[in-house]
C-alpha positions in Angstrom: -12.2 -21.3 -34.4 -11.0 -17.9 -33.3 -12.6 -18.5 -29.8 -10.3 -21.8 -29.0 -6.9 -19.7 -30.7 -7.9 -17.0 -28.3 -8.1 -18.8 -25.5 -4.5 -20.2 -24.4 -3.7 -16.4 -24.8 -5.6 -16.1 -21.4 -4.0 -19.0 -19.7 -0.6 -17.8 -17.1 2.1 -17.0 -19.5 4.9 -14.8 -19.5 5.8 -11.6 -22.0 3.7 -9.0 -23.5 0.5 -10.4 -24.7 1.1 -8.6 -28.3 4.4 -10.2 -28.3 3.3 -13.7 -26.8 0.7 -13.6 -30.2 2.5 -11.9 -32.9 5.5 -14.6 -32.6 3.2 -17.0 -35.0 5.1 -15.4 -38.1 3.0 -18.5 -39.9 -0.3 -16.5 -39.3 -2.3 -14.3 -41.3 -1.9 -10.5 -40.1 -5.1 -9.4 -39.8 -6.3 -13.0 -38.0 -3.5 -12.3 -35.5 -4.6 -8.2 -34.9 -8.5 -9.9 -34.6 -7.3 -12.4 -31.9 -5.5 -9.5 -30.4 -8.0 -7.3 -30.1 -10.6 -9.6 -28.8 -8.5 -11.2 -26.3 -7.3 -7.4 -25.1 -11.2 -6.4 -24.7 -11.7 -9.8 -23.0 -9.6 -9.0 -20.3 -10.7 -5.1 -20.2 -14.1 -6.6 -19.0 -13.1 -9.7 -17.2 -14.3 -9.1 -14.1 -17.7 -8.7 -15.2 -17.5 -11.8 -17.8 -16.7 -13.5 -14.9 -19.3 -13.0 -12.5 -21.6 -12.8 -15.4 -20.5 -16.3 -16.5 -20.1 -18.0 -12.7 -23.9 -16.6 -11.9 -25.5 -17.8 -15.1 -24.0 -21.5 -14.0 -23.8 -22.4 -18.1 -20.8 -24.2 -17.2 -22.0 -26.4 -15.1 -24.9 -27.2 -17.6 -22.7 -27.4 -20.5 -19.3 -29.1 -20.6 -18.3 -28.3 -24.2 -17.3 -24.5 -22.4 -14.6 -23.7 -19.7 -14.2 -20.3 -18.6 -11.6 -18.7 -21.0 -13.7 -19.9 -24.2 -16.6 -19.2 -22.3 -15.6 -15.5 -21.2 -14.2 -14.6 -25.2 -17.5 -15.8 -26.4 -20.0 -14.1 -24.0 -17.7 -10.6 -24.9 -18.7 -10.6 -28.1 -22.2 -11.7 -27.7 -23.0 -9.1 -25.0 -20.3 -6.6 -25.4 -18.3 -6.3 -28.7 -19.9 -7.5 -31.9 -22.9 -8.5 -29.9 -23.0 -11.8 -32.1 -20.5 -14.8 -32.2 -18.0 -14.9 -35.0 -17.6 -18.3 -35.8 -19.5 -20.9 -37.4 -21.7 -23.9 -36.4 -19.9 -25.5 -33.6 -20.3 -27.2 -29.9 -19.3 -24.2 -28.2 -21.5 -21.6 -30.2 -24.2 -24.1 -29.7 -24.0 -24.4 -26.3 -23.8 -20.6 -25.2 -26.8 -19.6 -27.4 -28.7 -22.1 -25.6 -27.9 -19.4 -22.7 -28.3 -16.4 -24.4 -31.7 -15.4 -22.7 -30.2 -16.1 -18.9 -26.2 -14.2 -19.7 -28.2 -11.2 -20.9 -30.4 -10.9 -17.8 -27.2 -11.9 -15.1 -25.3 -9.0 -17.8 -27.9 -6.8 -17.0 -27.9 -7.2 -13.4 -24.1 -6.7 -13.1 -24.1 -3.5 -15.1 -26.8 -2.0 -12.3 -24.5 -2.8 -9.7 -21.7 -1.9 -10.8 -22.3 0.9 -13.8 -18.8 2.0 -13.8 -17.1 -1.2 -13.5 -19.0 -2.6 -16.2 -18.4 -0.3 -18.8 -14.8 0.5 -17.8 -11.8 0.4 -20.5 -8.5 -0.1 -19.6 -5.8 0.9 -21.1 -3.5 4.2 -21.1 -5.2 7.7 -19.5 -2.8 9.9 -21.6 -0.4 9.8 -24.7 3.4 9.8 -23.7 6.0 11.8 -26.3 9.7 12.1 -26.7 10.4 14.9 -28.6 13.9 15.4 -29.8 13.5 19.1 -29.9 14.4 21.7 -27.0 12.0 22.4 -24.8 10.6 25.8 -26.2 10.3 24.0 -29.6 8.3 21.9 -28.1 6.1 23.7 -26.4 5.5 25.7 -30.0 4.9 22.3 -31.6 2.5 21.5 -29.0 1.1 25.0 -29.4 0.2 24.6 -33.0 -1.9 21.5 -32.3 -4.0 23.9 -30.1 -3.0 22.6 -26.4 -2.1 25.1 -23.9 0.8 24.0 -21.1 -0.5 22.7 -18.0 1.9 21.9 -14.7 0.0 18.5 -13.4 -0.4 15.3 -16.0 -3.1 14.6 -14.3 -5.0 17.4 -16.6 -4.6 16.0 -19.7 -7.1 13.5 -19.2 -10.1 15.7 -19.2 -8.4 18.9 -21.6 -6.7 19.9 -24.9 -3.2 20.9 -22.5 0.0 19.1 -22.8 2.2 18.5 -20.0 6.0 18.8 -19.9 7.6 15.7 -17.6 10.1 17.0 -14.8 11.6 13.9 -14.3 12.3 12.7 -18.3 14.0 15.3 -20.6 11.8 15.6 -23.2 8.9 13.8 -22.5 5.3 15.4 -22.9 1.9 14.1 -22.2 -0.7 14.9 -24.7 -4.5 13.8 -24.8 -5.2 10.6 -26.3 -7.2 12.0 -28.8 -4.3 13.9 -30.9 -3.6 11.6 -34.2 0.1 11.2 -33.5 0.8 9.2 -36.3 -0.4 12.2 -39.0 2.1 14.0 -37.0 4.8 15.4 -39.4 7.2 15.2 -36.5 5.9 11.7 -36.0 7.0 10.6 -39.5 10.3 11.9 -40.0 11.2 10.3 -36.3 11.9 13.1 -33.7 8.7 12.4 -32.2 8.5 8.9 -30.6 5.5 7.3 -28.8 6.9 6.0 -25.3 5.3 5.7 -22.2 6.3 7.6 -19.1 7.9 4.6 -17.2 10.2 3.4 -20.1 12.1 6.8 -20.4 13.3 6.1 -16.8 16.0 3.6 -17.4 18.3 5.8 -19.4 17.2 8.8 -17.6 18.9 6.9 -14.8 21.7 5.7 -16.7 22.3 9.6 -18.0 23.9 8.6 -20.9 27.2 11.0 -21.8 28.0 12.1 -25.4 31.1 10.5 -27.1 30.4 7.2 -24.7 29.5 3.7 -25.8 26.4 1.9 -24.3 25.1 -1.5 -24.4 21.4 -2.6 -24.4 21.2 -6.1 -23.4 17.3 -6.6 -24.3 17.0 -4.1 -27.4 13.6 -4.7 -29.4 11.4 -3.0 -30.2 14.0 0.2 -29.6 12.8 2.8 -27.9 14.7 2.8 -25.2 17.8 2.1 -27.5 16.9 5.2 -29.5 16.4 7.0 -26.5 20.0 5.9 -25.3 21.0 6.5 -29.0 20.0 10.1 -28.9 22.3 10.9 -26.1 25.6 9.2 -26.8 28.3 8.5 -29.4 27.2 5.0 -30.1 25.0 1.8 -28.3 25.6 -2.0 -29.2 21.9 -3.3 -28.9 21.5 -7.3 -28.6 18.7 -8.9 -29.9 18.5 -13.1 -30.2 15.1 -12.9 -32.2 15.5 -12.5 -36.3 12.0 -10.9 -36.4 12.2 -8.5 -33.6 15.7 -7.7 -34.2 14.3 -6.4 -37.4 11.0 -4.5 -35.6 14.1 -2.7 -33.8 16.3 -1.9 -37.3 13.2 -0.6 -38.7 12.6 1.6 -35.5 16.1 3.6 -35.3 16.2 3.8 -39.2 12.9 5.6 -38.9 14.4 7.5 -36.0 17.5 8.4 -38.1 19.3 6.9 -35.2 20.5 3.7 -37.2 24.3 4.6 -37.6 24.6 5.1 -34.1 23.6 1.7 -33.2 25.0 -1.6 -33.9 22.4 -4.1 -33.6 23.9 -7.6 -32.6 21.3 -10.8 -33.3 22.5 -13.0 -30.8 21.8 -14.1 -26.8 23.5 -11.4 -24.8 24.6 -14.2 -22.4 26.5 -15.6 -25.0 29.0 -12.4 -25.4 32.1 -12.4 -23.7 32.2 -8.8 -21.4 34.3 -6.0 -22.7 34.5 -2.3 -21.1 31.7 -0.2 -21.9 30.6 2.7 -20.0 27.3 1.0 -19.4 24.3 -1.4 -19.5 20.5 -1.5 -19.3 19.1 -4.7 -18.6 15.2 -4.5 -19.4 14.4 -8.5 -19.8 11.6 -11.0 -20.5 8.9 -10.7 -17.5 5.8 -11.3 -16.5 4.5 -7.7 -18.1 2.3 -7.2 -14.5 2.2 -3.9 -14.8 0.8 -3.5 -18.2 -2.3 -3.0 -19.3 -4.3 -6.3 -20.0 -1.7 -8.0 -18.5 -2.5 -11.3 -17.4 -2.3 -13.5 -13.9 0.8 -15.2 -13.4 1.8 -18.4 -11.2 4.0 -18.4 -8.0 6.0 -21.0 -10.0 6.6 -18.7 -13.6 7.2 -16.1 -11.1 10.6 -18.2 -9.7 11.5 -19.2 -13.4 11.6 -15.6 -14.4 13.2 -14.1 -11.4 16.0 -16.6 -11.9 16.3 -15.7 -15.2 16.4 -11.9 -14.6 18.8 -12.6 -12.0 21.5 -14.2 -14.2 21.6 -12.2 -16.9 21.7 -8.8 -14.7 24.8 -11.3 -13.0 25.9 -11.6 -16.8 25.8 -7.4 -17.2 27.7 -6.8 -14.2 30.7 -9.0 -15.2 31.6 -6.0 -18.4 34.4 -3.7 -17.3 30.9 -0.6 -16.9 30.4 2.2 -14.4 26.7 1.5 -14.5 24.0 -1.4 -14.9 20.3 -0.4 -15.1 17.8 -3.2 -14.4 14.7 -2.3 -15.2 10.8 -4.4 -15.6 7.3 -3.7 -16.1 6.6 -5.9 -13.2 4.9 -4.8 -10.4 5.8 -7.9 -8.2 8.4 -8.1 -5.8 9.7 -11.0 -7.1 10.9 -9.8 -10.1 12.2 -6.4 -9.1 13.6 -5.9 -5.5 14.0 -9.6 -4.6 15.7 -10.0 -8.1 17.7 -7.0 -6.8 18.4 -8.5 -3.4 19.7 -11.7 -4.5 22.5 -9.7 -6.4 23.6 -7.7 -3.4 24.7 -10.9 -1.9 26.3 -12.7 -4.0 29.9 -12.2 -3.4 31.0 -11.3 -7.1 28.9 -8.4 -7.2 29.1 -7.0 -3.7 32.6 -6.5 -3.8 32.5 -4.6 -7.2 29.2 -3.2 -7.2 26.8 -1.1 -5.0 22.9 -0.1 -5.1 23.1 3.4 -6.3 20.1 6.2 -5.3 17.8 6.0 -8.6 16.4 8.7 -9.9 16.4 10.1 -6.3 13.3 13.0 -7.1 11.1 10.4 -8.3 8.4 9.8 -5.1 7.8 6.1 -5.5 10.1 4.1 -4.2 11.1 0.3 -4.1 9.7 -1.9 -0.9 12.2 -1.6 1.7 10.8 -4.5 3.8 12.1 -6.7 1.0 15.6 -5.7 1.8 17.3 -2.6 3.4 18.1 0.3 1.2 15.6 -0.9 -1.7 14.3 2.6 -1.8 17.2 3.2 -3.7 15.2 1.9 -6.3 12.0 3.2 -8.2 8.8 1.9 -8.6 5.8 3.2 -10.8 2.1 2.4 -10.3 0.1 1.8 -12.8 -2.5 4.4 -13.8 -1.4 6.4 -10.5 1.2 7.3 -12.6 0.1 8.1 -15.7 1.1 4.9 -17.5 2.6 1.6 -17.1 3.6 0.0 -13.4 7.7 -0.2 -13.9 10.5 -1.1 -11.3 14.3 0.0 -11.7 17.3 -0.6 -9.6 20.6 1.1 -10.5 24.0 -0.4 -9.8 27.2 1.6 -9.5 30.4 0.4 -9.7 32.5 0.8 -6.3 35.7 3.4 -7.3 
């Protein structure tokens, strides 16, 4: 039953939630994009489910539901489909026996709280790198009838585009525009990627007829980014699958013989000299859109992990490491960051350099002092994803 596959995608876990269910390679496609998409618009509405669920008291009364199943199931009955799709079982059974009393605590919640109810999640505007200069941009943009605008802020609510000063070449464009009929999006100068994943290279400022190293490659777009702006990047990628997602990427990015994809664990390679890294690993994907809760305790296992292989990064002969996740908790970003500064291998090597210094947001600097050396992005403030990154500089 859909509603039971569904559910343990709602449980603490950490990743992406597209990645977490599209590593089943076993599965059907189009199953795996239907349990994506319901679980996504499960947690768009959650809140309400939640309260909708907790004052109808059905699982109290019935003990064939728990909440998760409970909250997929009373989506689609009251929100989505507005019917259950699945067939005769204990769980179906025992929410229709509550159909009558959901709808009327569904309607209630939606009366006081008419915004909250109906609200979608998900990104305000489209983020764009163009590989073009900036007035051919701008003409490109043109054509598609937007006129410039100097806040992002504008493209929610009208056809205007908006030209990033903090990422070269990165526009913002009203959701509505088709991208993907996009000539520009086909042949690969175009590339869909949000606001706070262009900051990592942008920081690194990657130098032409230099080598690079992306420690954490797939899916690519920050290695085609990085790719675009120097001689050549080794990308590492333990995962057959995704190391593939990330060929496919640069091949259609014509960015391919740049890039030497390596499938293996990047903690495995021996260090070498390289002019330098970007460490974006595995976290707990807070600051994403549907992300979901996380434990104190995954919280630790993560931040240990991040920690060693950043350790790993700064043992290559490099004049920069980027660290960089789409985390908005401490734990992960400056504490991660912290831990680093004191351990003696990398404080007599390495120092916190001042990231992308114009950017307003900066890291928490009651964690540690001088962590507003390092960048933070809010999510939906803005304009995309929440992000943390933390530059190191090697000491001359």
């Amino acid at each position: 039953m859909i509603y039971r596959e569904a559910a343990k995608y709602l449980e603490d876990d950490a990743g992406t939630l597209r990645n977490r269910i599209y590593k089943n390679q076993k599965a059907d496609v189009k199953h795996l994009k239907q349990v994506y998409a319901l679980v996504c618009k499960t947690i768009e509405h959650r809140r309400c489910l939640t309260s909708v669920i907790t004052a109808s008291q059905i699982l109290q009364k019935e003990r064939k539901l728990n909440m998760n199943i409970a909250q997929l199931m009373t989506f689609d009955l009251l929100i989505g489909s507005k019917r259950l799709n699945c067939g005769k079982c204990a769980e179906k059974d025992a929410l229709l026996r509550h159909k009558v009393r959901l709808n009327g605590e569904f309607i209630k919640y939606k009366l006081k709280h008419p915004v909250i109810a109906e609200k979608q999640e998900g990104p305000l505007v489209r983020w764009v790198r163009i590989r073009k200069d900036s007035q051919e941009c701008a003409s490109m943009l043109e054509k598609l009838g937007l006129s410039r605008t100097d806040k992002w802020e504008d493209v929610m609510k009208s056809q205007v585009f908006y030209e990033d000063v903090y990422v070269p070449q990165l526009f913002a464009i009203p959701m509505s525009i088709k991208v993907a009929e996009l000539p520009e999006y086909k042949s690969g100068e175009l590339i869909i990627q949000d606001r706070a994943s262009c900051i990592p290279v942008t920081i690194m400022d990657p130098q032409p007829g230099k080598t690079y190293i992306d420690s954490c490659a797939a899916p690519g777009n920050k290695t085609s980014q990085l790719a675009a702006q120097s001689k050549h990047v080794i990308a590492f990628e333990r995962d057959k699958k995704r190391a593939k997602t990330l060929q496919n990427m640069l091949d259609r990015a014509k960015l391919l013989k740049k890039v030497e994809i390596r499938q293996m664990d990047f903690t495995q390679c021996d260090p070498f000299e390289v002019e330098g890294l970007i460490v974006d690993p595995s976290c707990s994907g807070s600051g994403i859109f549907r992300a979901t809760s996380v434990t104190p305790e995954r919280l630790n296992s993560l931040a240990d992990f991040q920690f060693h292989i950043v350790l790993h990064a700064l043992k290559f002969d490099a004049k920069r490491v980027v660290y960089s996740t789409c985390s908005i908790h401490k734990e992960e970003n400056e504490m991660v960051v912290k831990r680093l500064l004191e351990t003696p291998e990398v404080a007599e090597k390495w120092k916190l350099g001042n990231a992308l210094p114009n950017w307003p947001r900066r890291g928490f600097k009651e964690v540690f002092d001088g962590a507003e050396k390092c960048v933070r992005v809010n999510p939906k403030e803005d304009g995309g994803i929440g992000f943390f990154a933390a530059c190191f500089d090697r000491i001359d």
